[in-house]
Structure formats: C-alpha cells, structure tokens
N, C-alpha and C positions, 0 to 999 in steps of 0.2 A: 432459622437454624443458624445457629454461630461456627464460625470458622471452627473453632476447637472439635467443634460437634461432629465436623467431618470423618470417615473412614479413613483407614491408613491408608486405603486405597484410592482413595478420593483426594487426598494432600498428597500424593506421591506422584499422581496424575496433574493435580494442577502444577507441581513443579515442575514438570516435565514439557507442560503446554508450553509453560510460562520459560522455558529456556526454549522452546521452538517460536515462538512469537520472538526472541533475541535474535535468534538464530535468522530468522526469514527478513529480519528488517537491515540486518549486518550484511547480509548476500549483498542484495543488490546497491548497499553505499559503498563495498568494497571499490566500483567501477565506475560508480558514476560521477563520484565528483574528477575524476581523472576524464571524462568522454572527453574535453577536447584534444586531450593527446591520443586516445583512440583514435579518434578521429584523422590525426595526420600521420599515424602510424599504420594507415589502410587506408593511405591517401585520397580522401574523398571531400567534400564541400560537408557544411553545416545542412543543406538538404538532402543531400545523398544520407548522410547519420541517421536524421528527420526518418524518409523513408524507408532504412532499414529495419528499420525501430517499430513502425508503423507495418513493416509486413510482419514480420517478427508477432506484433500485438494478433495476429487473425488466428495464431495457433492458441494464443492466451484465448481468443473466444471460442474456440471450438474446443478446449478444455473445458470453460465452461459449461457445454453443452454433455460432456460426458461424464464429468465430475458426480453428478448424482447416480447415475447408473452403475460406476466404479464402486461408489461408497457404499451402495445398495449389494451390490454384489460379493468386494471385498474386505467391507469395513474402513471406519476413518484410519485406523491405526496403519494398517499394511498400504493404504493409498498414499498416509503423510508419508511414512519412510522410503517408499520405495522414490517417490517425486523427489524429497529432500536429498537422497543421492544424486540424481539427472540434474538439478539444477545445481547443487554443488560441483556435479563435473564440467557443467558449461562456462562457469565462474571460469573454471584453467582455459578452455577454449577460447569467451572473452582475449584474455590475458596473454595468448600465443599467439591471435590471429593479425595477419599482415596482408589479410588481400579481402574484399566486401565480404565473397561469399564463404567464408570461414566466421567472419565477425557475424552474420547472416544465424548460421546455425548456430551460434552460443548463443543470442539474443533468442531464437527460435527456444530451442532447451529453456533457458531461465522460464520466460512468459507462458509456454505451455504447461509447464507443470509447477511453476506457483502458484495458479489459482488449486490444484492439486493436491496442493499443502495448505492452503490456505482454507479451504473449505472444511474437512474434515479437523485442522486445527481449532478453528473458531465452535464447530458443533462443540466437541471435547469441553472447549473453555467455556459454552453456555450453558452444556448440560449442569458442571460445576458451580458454575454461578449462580443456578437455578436453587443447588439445594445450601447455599451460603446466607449469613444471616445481611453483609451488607454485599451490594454489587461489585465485581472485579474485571469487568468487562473494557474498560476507558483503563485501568493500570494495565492489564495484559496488552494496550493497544499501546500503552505507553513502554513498554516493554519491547514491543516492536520500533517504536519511534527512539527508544533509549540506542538499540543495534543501529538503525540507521546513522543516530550522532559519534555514535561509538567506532563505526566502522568509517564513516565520511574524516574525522578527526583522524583516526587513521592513517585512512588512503592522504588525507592531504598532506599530514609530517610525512609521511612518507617521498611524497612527491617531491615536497617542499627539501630533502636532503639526497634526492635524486636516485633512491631504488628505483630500476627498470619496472615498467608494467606486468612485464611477465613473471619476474619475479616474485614481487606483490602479489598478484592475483593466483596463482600458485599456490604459495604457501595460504594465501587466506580460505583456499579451497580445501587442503588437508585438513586446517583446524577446524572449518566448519564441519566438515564431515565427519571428524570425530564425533566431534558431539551430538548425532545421529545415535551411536551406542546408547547414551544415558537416555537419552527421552525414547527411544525403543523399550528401555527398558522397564521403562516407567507408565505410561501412556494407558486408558482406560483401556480391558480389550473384549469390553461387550458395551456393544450401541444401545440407546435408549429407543431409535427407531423403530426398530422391529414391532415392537408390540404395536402400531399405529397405522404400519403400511400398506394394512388390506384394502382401504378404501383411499387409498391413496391418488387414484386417478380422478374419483367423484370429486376431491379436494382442489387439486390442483386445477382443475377445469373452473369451479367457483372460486378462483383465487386469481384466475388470468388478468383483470386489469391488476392486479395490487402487484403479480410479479413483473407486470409492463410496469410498471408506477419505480417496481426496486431498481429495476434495469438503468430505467431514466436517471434516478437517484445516486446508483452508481456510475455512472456516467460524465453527469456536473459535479458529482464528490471529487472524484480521481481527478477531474479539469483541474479543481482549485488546487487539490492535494498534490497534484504530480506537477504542476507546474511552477506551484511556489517552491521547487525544493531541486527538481532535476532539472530544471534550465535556467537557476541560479548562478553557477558556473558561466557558461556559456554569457550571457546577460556583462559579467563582471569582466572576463575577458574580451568578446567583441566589442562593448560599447564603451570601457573604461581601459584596457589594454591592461588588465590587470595580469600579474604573474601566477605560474601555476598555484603556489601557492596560497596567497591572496581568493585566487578565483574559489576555491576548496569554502571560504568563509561563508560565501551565500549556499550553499546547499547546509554547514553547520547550522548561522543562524535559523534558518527555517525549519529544519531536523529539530534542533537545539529547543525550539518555539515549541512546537509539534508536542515534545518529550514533555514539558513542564507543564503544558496544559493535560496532555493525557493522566500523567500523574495525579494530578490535583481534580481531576474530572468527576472521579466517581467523588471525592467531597464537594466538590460544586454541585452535583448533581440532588445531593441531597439537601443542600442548602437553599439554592435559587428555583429548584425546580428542573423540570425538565424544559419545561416550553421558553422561558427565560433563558436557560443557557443556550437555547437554539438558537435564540433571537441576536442573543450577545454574540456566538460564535460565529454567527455571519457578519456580523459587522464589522467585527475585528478582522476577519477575512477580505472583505471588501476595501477597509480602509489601508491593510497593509500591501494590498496588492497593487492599491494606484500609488502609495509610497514607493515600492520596490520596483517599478516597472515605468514610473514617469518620474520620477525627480534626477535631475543630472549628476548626482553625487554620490559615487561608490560608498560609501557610510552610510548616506540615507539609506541608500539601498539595501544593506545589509538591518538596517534597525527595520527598515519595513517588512523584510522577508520574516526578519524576528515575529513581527506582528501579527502577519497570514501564517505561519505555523502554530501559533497561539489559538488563533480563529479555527483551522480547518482541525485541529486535534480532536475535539470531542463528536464530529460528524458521522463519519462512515464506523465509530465502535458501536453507538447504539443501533444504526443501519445493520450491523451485522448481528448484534442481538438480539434485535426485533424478528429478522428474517431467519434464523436459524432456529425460531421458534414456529415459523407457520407451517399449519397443518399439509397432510399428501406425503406427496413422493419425497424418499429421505434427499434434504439438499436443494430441494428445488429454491427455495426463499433464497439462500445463498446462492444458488446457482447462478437464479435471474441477477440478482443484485449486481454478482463476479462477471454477469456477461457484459455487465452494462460498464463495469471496471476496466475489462478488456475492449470491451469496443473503444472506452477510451484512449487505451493505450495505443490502441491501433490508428485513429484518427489524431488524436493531439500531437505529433512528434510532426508528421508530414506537414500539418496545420502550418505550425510554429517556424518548422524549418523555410518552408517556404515562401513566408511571409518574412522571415528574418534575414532571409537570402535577396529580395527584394531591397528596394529601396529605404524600406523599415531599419530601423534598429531592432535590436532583439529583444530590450524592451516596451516597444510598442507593439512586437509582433505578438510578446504574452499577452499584454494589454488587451487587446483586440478578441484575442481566445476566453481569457480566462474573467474577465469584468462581466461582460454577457452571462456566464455562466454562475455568477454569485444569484444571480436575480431566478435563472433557471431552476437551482438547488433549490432555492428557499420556495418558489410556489409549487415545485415537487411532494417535496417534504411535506408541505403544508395542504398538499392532495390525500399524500400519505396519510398523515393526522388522522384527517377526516374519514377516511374509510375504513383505515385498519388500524389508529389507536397509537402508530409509530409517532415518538416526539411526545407523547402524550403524558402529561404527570398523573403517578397513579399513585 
C-alpha cells in the first residue's frame, strides 16, 4: 500500500505520531546536556547524580509493568497525552530544583511516564507502518533522534550565553506542552488490539522467553544508546575540563550521529538488507565507542561519539517494531522490551557514576559499562533472529 493510499485519517495520525516522536526526544535533551550544572546547582558529586538517576529509572520499570494494562484499559491515545503532560511538568521541576530530593521527583515524573508515551506512541506509529507501501519506523525514530539534536543544540547555545537553568527549562516545558494540542488532536482514536485480545494470556505465556529475550535486548540497546549520548557531557568536562559550552558538543555529535542514520535507515534497510545493516550497526557502535571513551583528545572524542550514534541509530527502531507486533496481551512485546529499557536506566547511571567517581576517569568508566554490552546486544539480538524472526530480512 503506498503512502498516498492512506486515509485522511491514517496521514493525519502519522503526523501527529511523528510530531510526538520530536516531541519525546526534545524533553529530555532540553536537561541533559546542562546535568553538570544540575549537578552543582543541588550540590551533589557525579555519583550522587549517577544514583539519582538510577532510583529515578525503578519508576521507568514499574511503568513498564503497567503500561500494557493502561493501554488495555484506556487506549494508547488518552495514556500518550495524559503522560506527555506529567513529564512535560517535571521538565520545570528538573529546572527549579536546588536540593536532591526535589531534582529526585522530576527525574521520578520524566522516567515513569515516558515509557507511558512511548509505548502507545510506537504501537500508533506501527500500526501505520503496517498499512504503508515502504517502512517509516527508523525516520519516526529518526524523528525522535532529530528533537534530541534539536533540543541539546539548544540547551547548549543557550548555556553557552548564560540563560539560567530555570529559565530554560521552563519555557522549554510550555512549548512542549503546547504541542500536546495538535497531536491530541490528531492521534488514531481506535486500537487495532481489540480485535486480538481474547486469547491474549494463551499468547503471552508462549511468547515468555522471546519477551525475556526483548527485555535483555533492551537493556544492552539503552547501554550503548544512553551512554554514547548522556555522559558525553560529563566525559568532555571531567576528563578534558571542557567549558559548558564545549561539553554540550559530545551529547550533539552522538544525537547528531543517532539523527542521520535514523534518517537514512529505512533506505539502508531496503538496500543492504536487514541482517547486514545489523551487522554494520554494531560495529560502527563498537568502534565509535572505544574512539570516544579511550583516545585522550577532546576531538577525537567527539568524531567517535559521532560514530557510536551512527551505529546504535537503526537498533532499538526495529526492536520496537518487531515487538509491537507480537501476539497476547495489548503492549506486552513493548512492555518487555521498555522494562528491559528501564531497567537500564535504572542500573547504568549508578554504574557509570561510581566507577567515574573512582580512581577511573569517566571515560573508562563508560568504557568498562558499555564495550561489554556491544557483544551482549549482538548475541541477544542474534537469539532473537532465531526464535522470533526479529533482524530477520524478509
């Protein structure tokens, strides 16, 4: 079925996903390329952050655990907008807080309910995909990767001519929630679930290793993903004493990576194959991460981060449209996948921090985290393949 062929409904809908996919990746680069002045503005060490960050992630996994049942009960539409408010409001929270336990509960807010939006976003944008004549699944993720470059380029001119944090995150929280309105307004507002969910338990029960398999999957995804990009910063500053400024560059390059391969994805995808561009996107991953995490030179550094956002771009879009196609309970494929997300977010910060806080530099403390985890992904994945066809050219 070709794009044209679609209902007005169906293009009015992908538009809408596809400004919430901007939207979800703009949130959280509004803050993070600034964490280290967070950081001294709620006076705390680079493991205290770590930490935060890491209890913070336990609500992102107990989201996960409800997210199917929500979307079962209320629909993706009413679960994405109502989340896409709450983590919108904790963006100001972020942005005002001066003491842990305030910076505590906006971290809590964002992570608990982006996976929130994130689930019923991605179904939306698969169902669409589904009745499209080529794939949109790698641009919509590129789409998210475009808001995080969009919003990091941002936060750092900004930083870089010395608007206040609170300020900035503030106004970045009106605008975003504006734009709540239009993708309300637009948004599918009947599930394709329904019709599938009576045997939904029988399903899910036969599908238990493949959603332990997504979980894992998500898990070393978010390793490479989250860590070539949000303790880039931190990386540029502690180990090279780069200025605020400056430090902003490594969360770009790797965003900036992230963007131009998600882009070009779905045409690679159809060019190289699927299992080919797996093969390449790890390695590019791999090779950019011991650039950005072991060479002594703030440039290298930044070309390598370029390089691991290039790799990890096309990873976790098909992960999520593989899984938001498997059979059972509405959400579950995503669910597992999102728990396996959250649990990273929950263990990698504390990891990182504490290892960086050490005698480490904070390049070797990625180093240590996220190299191990290239090799993890890929005999995951390549679990995956075999059982359930994920990775698979068809």
């Amino acid at each position: 079925m070709r794009q044209d062929s679609l209902s007005r409904i169906d293009r009015r809908a992908l538009a809408a996903v596809a400004v919430q996919f901007f939207v979800n990746g703009a949130l959280p680069a509004s803050f993070v390329p600034r964490l280290p002045e967070i950081r001294d503005q709620v006076d705390i060490s680079i493991a205290g952050i770590g930490l935060l960050i890491s209890i913070a992630g336990l609500t992102g996994v107990i989201g996960s655990a409800v997210v199917g049942p929500a979307v079962a009960r209320l629909g993706t539409r009413r679960v994405m907008l109502g989340s896409g408010v709450v983590i919108s409001v904790s963006l100001a929270v972020i942005g005002v807080a001066e003491t842990p336990a305030v910076l505590l509960i906006g971290f809590m807010g964002m992570m608990a309910f982006d996976v929130m939006v994130d689930v019923p976003m991605n179904m939306q944008a698969s169902w669409i995909s589904a009745r499209r004549h080529t794939p949109v699944m790698n641009r919509l993720h590129g789409l998210w990767s475009m808001g995080t470059l969009v919003g990091g380029v941002t936060s750092t001119a900004i930083a870089a001519v010395g608007v206040s944090l609170t300020t900035h995150l503030i106004a970045a929280a009106i605008v975003l929630l504006s734009v709540l309105w239009f993708v309300g307004s637009n948004l599918l507002r009947t599930d394709e679930f329904h019709e599938r969910s009576a045997d939904s338990g029988t399903a899910k029960r036969r599908m238990s290793p493949v959603l332990i398999l997504f979980a894992l999957a998500g898990l070393f995804g978010l390793t490479l993903e989250y860590t070539a990009s949000d303790w880039a910063a931190f990386r540029l500053v502690d180990d090279f004493g780069a200025s605020p400024g400056f430090a902003g560059l490594g969360y770009i390059a790797a965003t900036g990576g992230m963007t131009v391969g998600r882009l070009a994805g779905d045409w690679a995808l159809v060019r190289v194959g699927t299992y080919r561009l797996l093969l390449t996107a790890v390695g590019l991953t791999g090779f950019g991460l011991v650039i950005a995490t072991l060479t002594p030179n703030r440039y290298l550094t930044l070309l390598g981060y370029l390089i691991a956002g290039l790799g990890t771009a096309t990873l976790l879009p098909r992960l999520y449209d593989d899984a938001a196609k498997l059979p059972g309970m509405p959400g579950a494929g995503l669910g597992a996948l999102t728990a396996g997300i959250r649990l990273g977010t929950l263990a990698i910060p504390v990891a990182v921090g504490a290892l960086a806080a050490s005698a480490l530099s904070v390049g070797s403390a990625i180093a240590i985290v996220t190299l191990p985890s290239v090799l993890a992904f890929l005999a995951v994945v390549l679990a995956l393949r075999g059982i359930a066809g994920v990775f698979g050219d068809s």
